[in-house]
PyMOL Python script that loads the backbone (N, CA, C, O; Angstrom):
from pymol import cmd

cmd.read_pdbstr("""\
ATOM      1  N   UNK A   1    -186.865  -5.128  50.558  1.00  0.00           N
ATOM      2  CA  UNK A   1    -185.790  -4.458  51.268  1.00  0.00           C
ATOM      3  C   UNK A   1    -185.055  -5.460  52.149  1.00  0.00           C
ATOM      4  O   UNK A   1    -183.826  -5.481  52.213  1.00  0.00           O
ATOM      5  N   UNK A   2    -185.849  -6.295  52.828  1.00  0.00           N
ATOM      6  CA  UNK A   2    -184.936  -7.451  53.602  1.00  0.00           C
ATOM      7  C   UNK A   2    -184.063  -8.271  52.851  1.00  0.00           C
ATOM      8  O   UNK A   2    -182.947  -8.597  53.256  1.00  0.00           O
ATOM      9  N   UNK A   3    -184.563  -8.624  51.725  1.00  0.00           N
ATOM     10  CA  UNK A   3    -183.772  -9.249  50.974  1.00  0.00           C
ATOM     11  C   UNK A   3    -182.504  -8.649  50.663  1.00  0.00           C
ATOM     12  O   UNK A   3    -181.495  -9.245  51.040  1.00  0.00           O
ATOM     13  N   UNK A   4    -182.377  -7.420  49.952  1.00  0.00           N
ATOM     14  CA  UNK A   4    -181.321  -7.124  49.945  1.00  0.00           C
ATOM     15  C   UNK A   4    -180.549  -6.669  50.932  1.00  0.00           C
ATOM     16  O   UNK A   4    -179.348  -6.502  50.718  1.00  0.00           O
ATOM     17  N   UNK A   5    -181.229  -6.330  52.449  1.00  0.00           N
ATOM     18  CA  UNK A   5    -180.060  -6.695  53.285  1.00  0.00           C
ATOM     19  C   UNK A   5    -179.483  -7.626  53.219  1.00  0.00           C
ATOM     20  O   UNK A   5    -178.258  -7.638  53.105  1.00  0.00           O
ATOM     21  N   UNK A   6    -180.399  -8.925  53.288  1.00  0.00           N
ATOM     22  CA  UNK A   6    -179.603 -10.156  53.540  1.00  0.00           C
ATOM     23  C   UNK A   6    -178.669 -10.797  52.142  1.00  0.00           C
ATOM     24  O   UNK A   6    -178.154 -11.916  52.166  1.00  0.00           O
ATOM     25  N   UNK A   7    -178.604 -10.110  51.286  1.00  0.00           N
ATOM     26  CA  UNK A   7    -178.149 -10.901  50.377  1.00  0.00           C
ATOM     27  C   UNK A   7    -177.182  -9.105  50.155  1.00  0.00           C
ATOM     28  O   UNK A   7    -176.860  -9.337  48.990  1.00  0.00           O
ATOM     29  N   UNK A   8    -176.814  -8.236  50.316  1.00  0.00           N
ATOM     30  CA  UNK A   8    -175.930  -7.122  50.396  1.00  0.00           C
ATOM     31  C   UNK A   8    -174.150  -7.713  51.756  1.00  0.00           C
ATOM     32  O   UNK A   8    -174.176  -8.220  52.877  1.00  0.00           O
ATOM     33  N   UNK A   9    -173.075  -7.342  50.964  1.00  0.00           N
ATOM     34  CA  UNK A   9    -171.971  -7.550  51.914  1.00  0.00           C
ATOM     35  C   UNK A   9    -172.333  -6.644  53.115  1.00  0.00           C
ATOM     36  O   UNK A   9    -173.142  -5.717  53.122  1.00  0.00           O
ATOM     37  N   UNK A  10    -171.444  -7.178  54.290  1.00  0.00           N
ATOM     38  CA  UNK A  10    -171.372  -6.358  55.205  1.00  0.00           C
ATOM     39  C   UNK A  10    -170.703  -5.251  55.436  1.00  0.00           C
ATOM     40  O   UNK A  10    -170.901  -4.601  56.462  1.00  0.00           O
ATOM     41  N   UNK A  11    -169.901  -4.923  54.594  1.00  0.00           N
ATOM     42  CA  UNK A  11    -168.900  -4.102  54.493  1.00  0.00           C
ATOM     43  C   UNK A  11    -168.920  -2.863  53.127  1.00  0.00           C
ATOM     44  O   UNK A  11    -167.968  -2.229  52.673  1.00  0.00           O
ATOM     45  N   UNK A  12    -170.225  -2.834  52.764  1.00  0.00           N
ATOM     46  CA  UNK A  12    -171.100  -2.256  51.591  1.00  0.00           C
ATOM     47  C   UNK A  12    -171.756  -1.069  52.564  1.00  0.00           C
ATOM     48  O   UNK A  12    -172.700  -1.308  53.317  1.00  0.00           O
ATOM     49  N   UNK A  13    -171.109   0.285  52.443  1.00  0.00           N
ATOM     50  CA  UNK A  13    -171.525   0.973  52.813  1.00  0.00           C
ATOM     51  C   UNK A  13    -172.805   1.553  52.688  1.00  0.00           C
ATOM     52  O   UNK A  13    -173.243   2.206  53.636  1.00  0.00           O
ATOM     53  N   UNK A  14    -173.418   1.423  51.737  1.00  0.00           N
ATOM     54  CA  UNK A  14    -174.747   2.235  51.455  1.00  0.00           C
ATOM     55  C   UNK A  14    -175.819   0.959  51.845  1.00  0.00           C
ATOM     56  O   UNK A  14    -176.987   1.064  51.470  1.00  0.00           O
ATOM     57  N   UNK A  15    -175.429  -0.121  52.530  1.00  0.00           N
ATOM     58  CA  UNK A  15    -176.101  -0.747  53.283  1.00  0.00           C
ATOM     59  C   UNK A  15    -176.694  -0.158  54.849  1.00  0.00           C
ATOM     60  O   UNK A  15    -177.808  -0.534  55.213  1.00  0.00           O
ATOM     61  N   UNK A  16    -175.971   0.670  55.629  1.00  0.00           N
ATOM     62  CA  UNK A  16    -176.135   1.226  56.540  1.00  0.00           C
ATOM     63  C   UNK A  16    -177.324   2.071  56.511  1.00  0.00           C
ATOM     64  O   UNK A  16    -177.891   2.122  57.603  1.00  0.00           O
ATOM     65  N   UNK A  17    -177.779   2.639  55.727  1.00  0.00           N
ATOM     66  CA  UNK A  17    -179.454   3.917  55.757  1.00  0.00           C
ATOM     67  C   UNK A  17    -180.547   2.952  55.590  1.00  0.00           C
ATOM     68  O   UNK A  17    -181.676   3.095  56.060  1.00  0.00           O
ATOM     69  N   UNK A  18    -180.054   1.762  54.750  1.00  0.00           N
ATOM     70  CA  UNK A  18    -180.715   0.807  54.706  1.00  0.00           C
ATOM     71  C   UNK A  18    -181.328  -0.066  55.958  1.00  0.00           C
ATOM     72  O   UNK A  18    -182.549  -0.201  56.024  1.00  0.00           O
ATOM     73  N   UNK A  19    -180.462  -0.665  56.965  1.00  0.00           N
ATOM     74  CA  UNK A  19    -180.848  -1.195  57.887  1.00  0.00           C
ATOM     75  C   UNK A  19    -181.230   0.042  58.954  1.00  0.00           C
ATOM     76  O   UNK A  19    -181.948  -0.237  59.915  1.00  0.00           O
ATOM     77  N   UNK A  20    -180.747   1.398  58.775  1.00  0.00           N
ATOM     78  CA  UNK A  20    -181.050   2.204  60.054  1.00  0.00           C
ATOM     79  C   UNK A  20    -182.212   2.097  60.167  1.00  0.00           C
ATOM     80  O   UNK A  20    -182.830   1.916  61.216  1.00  0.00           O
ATOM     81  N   UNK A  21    -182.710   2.217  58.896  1.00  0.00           N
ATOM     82  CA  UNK A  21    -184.887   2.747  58.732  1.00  0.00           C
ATOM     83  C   UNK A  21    -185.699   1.770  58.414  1.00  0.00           C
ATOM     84  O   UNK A  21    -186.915   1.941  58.497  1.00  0.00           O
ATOM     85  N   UNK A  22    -185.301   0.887  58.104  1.00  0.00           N
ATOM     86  CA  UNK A  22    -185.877  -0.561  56.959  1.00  0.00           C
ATOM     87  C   UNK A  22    -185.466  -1.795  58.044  1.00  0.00           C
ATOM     88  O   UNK A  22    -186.086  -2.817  57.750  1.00  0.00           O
ATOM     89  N   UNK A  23    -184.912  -1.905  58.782  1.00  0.00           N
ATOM     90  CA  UNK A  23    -184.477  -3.254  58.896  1.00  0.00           C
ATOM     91  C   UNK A  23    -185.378  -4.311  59.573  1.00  0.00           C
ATOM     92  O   UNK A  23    -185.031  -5.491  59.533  1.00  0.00           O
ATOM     93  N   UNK A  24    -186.280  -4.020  60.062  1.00  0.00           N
ATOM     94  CA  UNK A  24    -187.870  -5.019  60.947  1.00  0.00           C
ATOM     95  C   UNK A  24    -188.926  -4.073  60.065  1.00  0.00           C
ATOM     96  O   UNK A  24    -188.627  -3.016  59.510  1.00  0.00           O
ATOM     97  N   UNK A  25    -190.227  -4.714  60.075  1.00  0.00           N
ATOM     98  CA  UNK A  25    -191.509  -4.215  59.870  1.00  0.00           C
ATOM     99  C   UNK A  25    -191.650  -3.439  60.786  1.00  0.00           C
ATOM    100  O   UNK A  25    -192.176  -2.447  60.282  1.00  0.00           O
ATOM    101  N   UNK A  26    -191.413  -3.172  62.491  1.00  0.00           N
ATOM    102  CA  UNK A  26    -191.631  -2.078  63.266  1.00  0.00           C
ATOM    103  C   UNK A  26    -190.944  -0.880  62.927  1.00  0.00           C
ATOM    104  O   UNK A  26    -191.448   0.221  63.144  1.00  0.00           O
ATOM    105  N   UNK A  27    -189.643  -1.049  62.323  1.00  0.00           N
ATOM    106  CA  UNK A  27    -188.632  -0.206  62.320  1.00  0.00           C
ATOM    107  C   UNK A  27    -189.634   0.837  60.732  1.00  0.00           C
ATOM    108  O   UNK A  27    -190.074   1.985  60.675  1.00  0.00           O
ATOM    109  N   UNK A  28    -189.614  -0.116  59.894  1.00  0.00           N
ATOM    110  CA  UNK A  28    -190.362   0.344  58.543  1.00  0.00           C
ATOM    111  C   UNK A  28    -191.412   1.275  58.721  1.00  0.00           C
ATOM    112  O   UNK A  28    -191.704   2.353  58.204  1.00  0.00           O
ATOM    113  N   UNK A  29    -191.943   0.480  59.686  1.00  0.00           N
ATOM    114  CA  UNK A  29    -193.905   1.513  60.200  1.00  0.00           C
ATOM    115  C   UNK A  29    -193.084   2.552  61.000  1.00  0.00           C
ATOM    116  O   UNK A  29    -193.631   3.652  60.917  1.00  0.00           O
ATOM    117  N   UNK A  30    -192.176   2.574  61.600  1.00  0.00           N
ATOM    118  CA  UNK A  30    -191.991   4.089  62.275  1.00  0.00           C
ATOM    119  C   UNK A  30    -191.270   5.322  61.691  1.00  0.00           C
ATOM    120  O   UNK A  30    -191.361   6.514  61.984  1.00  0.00           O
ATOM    121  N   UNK A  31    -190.276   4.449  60.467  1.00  0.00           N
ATOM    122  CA  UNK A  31    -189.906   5.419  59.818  1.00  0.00           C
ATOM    123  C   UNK A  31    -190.944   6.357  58.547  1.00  0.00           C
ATOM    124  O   UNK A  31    -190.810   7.388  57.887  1.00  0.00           O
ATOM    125  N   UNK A  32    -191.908   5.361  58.702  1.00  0.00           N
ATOM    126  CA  UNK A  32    -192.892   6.153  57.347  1.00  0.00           C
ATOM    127  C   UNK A  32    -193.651   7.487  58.409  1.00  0.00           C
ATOM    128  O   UNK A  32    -193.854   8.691  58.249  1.00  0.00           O
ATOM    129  N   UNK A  33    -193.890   6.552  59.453  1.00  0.00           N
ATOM    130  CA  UNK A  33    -194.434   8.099  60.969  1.00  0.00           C
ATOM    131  C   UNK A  33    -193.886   9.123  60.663  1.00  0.00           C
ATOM    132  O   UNK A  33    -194.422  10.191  60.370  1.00  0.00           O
ATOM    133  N   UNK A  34    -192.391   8.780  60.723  1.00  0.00           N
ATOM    134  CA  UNK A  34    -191.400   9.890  61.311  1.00  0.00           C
ATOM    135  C   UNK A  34    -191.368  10.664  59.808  1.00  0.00           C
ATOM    136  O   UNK A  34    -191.103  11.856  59.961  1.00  0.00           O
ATOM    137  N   UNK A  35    -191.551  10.322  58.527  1.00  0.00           N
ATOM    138  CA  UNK A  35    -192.028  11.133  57.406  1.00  0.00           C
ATOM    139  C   UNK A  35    -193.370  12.041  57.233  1.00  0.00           C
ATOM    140  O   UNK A  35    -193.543  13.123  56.673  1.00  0.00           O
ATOM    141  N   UNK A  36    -194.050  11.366  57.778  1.00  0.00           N
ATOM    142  CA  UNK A  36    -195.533  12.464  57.536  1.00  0.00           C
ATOM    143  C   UNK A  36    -195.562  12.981  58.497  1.00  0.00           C
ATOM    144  O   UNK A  36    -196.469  13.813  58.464  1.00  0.00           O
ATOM    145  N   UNK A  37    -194.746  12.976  59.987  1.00  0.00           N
ATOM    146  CA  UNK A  37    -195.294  13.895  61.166  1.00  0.00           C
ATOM    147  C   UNK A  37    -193.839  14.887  61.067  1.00  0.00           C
ATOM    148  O   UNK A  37    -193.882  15.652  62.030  1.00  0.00           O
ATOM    149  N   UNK A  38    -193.222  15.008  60.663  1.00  0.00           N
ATOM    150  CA  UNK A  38    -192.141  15.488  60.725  1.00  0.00           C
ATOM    151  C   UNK A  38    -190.811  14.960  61.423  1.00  0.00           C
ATOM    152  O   UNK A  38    -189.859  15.736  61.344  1.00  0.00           O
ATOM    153  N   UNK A  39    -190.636  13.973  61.975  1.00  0.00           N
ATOM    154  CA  UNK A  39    -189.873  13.453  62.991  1.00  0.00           C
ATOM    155  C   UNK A  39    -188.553  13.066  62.057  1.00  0.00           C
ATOM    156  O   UNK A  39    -187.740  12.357  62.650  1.00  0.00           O
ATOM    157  N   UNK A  40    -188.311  13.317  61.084  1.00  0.00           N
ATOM    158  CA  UNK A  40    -187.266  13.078  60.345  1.00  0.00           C
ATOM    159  C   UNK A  40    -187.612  13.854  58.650  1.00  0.00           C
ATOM    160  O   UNK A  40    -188.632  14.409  58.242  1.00  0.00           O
ATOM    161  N   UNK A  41    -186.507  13.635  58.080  1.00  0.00           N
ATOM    162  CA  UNK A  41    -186.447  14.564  56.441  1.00  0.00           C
ATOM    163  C   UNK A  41    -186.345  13.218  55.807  1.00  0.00           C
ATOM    164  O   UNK A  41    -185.625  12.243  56.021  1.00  0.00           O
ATOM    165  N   UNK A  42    -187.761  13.610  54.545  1.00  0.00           N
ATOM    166  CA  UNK A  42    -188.238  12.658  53.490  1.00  0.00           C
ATOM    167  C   UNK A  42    -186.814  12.183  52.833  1.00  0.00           C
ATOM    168  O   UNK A  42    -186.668  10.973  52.658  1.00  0.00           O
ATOM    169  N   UNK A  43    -185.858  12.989  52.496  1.00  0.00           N
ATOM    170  CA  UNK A  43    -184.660  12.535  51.439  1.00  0.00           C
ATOM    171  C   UNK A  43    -183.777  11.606  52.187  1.00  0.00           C
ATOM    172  O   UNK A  43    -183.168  10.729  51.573  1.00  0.00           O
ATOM    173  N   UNK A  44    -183.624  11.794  53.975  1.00  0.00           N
ATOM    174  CA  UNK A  44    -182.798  10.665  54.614  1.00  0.00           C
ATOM    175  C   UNK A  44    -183.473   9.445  54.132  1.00  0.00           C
ATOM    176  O   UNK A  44    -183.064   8.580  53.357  1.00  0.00           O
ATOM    177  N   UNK A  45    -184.773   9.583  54.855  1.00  0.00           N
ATOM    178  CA  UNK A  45    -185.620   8.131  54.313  1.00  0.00           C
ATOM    179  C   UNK A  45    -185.823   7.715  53.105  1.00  0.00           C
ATOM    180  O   UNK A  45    -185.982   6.496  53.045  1.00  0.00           O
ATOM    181  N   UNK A  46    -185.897   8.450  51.797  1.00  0.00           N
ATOM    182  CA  UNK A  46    -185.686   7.707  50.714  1.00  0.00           C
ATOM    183  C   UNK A  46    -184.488   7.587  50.023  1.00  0.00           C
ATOM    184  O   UNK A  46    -184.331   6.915  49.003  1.00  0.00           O
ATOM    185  N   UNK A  47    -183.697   8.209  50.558  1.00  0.00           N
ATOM    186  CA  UNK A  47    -181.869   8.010  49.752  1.00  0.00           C
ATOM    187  C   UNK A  47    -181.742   6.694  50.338  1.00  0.00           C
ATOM    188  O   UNK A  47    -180.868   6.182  49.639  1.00  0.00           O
ATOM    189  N   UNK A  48    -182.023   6.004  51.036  1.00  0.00           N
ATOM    190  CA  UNK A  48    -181.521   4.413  50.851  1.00  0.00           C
ATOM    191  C   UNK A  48    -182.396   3.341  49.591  1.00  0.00           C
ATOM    192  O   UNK A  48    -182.051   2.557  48.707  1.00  0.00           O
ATOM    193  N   UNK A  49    -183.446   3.774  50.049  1.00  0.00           N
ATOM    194  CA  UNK A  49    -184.567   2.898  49.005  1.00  0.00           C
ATOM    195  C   UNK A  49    -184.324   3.443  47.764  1.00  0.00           C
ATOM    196  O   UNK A  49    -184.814   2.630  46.980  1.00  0.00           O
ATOM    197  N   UNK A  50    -183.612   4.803  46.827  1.00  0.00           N
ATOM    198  CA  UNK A  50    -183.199   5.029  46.164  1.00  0.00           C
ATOM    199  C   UNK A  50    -181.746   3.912  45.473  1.00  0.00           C
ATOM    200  O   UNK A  50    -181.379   3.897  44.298  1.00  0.00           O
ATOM    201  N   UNK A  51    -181.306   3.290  46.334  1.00  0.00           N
ATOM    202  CA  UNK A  51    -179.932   2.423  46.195  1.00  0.00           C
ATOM    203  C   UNK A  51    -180.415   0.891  45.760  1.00  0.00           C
ATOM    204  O   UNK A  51    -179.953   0.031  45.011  1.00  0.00           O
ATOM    205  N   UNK A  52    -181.600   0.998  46.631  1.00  0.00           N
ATOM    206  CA  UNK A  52    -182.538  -0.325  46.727  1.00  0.00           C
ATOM    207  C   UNK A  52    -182.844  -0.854  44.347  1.00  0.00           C
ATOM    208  O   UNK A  52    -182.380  -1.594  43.479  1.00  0.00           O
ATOM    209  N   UNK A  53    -184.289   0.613  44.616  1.00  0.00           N
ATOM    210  CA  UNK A  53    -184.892   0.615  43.643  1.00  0.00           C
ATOM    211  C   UNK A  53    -185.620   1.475  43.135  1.00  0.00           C
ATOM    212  O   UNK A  53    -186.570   1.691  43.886  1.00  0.00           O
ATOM    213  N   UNK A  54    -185.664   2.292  41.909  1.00  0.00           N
ATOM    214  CA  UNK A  54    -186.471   3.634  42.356  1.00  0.00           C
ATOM    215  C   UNK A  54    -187.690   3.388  42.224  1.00  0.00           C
ATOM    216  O   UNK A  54    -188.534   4.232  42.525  1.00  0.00           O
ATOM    217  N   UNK A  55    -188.034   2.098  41.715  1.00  0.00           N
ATOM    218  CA  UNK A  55    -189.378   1.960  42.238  1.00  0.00           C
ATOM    219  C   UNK A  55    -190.135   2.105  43.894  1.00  0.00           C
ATOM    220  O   UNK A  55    -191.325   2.297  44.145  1.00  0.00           O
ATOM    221  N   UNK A  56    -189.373   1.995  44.531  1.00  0.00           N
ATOM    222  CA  UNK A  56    -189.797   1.862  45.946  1.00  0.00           C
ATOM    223  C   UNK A  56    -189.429   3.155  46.527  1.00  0.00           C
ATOM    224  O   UNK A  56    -189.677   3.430  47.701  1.00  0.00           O
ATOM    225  N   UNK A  57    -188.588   4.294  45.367  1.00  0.00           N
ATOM    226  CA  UNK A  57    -188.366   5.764  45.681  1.00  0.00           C
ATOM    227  C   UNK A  57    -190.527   6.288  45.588  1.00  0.00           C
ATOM    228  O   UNK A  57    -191.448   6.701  46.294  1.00  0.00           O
ATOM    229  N   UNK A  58    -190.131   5.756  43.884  1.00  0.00           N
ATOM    230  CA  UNK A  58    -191.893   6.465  43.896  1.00  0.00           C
ATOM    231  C   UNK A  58    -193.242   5.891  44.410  1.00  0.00           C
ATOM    232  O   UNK A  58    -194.362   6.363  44.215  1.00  0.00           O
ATOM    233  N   UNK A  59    -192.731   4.192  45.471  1.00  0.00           N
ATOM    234  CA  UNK A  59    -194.051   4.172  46.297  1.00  0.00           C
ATOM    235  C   UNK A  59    -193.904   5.751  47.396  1.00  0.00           C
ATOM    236  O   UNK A  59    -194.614   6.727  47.638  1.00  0.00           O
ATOM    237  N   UNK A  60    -192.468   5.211  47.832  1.00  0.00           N
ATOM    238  CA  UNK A  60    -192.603   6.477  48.893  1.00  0.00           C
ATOM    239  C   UNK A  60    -193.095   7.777  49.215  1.00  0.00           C
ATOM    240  O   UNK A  60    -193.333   8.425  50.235  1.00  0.00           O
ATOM    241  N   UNK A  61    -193.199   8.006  47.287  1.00  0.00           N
ATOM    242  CA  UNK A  61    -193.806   9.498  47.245  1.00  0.00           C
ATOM    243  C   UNK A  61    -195.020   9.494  47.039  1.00  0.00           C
ATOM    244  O   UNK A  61    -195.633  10.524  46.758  1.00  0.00           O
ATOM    245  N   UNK A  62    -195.547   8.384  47.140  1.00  0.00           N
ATOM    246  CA  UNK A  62    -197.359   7.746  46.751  1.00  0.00           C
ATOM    247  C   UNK A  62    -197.388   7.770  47.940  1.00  0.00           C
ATOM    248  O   UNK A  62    -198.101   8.748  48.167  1.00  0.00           O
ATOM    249  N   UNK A  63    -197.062   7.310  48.981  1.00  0.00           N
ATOM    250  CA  UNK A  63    -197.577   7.277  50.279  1.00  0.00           C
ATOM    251  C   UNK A  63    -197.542   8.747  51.138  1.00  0.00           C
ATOM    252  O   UNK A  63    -198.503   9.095  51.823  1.00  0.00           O
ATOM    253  N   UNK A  64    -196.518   9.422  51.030  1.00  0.00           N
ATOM    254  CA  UNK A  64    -196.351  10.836  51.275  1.00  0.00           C
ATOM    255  C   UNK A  64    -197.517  11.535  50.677  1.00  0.00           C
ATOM    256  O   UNK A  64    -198.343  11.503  51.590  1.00  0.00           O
ATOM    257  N   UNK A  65    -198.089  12.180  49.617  1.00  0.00           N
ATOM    258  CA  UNK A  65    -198.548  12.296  48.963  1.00  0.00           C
ATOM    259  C   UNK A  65    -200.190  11.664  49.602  1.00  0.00           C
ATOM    260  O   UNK A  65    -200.971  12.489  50.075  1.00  0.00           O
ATOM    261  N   UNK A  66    -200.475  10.560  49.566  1.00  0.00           N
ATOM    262  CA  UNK A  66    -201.630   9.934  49.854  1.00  0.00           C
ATOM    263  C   UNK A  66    -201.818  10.625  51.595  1.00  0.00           C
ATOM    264  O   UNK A  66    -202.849  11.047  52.119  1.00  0.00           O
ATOM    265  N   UNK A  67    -200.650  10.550  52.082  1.00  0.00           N
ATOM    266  CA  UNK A  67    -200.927  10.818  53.886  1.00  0.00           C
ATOM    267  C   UNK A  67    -200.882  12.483  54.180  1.00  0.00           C
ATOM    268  O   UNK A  67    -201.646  13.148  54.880  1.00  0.00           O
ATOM    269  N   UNK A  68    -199.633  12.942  53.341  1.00  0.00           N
ATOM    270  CA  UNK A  68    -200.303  14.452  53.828  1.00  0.00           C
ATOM    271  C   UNK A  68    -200.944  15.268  53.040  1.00  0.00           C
ATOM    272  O   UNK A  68    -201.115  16.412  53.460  1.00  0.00           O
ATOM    273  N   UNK A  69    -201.440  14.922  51.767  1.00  0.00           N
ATOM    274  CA  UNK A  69    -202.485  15.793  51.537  1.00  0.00           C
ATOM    275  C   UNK A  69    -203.627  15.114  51.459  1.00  0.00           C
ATOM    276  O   UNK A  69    -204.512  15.862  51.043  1.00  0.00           O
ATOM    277  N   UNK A  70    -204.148  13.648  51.745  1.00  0.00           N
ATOM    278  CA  UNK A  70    -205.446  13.359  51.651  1.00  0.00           C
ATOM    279  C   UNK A  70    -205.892  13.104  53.441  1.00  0.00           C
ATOM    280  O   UNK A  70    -206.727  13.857  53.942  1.00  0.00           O
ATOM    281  N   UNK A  71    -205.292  12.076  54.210  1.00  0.00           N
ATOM    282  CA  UNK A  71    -205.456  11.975  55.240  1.00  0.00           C
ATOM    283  C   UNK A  71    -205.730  13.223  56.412  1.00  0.00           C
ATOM    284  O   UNK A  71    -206.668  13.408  57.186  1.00  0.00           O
ATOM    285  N   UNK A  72    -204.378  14.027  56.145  1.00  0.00           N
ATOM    286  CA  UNK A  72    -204.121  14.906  57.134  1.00  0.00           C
ATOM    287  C   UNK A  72    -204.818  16.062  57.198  1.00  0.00           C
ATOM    288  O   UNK A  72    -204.676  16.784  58.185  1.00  0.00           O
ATOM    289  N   UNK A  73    -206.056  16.573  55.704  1.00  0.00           N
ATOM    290  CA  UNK A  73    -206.452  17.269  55.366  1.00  0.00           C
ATOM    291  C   UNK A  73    -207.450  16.629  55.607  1.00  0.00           C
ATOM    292  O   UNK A  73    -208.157  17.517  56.085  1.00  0.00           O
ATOM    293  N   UNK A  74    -208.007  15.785  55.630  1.00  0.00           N
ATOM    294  CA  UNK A  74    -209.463  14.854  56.043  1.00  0.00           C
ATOM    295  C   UNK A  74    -209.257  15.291  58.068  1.00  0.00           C
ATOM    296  O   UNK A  74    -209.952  16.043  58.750  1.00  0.00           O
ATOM    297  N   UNK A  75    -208.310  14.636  58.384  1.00  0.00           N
ATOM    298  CA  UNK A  75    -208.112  14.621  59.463  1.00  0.00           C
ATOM    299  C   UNK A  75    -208.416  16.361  60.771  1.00  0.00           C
ATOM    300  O   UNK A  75    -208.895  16.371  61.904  1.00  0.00           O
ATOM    301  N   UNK A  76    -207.869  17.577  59.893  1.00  0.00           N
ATOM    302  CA  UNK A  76    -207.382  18.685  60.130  1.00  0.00           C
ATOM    303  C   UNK A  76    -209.214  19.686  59.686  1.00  0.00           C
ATOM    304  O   UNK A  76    -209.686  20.764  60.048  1.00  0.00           O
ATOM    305  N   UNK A  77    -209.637  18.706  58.882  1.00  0.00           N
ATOM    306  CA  UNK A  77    -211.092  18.890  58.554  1.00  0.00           C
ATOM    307  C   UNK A  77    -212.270  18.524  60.069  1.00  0.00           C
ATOM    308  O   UNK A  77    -212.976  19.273  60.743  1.00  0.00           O
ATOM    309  N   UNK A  78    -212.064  17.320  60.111  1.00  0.00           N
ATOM    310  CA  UNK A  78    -213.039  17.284  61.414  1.00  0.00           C
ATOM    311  C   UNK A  78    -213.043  17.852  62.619  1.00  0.00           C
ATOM    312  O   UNK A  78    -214.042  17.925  63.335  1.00  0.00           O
ATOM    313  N   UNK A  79    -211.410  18.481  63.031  1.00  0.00           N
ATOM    314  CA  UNK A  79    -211.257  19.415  64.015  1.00  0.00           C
ATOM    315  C   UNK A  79    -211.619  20.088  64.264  1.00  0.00           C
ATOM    316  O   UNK A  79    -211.982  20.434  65.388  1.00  0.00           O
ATOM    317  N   UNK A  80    -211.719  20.934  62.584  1.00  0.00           N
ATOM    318  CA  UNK A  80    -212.345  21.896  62.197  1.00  0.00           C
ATOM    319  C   UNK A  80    -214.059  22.470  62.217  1.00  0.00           C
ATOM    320  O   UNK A  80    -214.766  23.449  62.459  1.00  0.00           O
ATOM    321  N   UNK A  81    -214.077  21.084  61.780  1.00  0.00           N
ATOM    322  CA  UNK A  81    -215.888  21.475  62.069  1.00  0.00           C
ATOM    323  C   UNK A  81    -216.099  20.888  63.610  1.00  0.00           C
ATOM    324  O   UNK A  81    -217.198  20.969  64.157  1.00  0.00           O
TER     325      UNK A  81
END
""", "prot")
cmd.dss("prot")
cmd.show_as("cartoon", "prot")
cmd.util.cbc("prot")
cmd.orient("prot")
């Protein structure tokens, strides 16, 4: 994803969703947060990486997928007992 910021014009609009959510490794780790806790909608965050590659559409849905139904259900389990 950095790469193709840096190698995308500046004046390339569908560059913008790109750097909003993607643009540092901090920025990256908070936008995947803001997907599994609710703090934002899965399709904002992957309609850029969709422009990217759709390979990196269907990590996104591997990681979704891996965090709220294996983690959060592990997680929502020990509360429980």
């Amino acid at each position: 994803v950095t790469s193709f910021i840096h190698d995308a014009l500046s004046s390339n609009a569908s560059i913008e969703g790109v750097r909003m959510y993607y643009s540092s490794f901090p920025m990256a780790s908070f936008s995947l947060f803001m997907a599994i806790t609710g703090g934002d909608d899965w399709w904002n965050l992957v309609r850029p990486l969709l422009e990217i590659s759709e390979v990196y559409a269907v990590l996104f849905v591997l990681y979704i997928s891996l965090m709220v139904l294996g983690v959060m259900n592990i997680i929502t389990g020990i509360f429980v007992e």
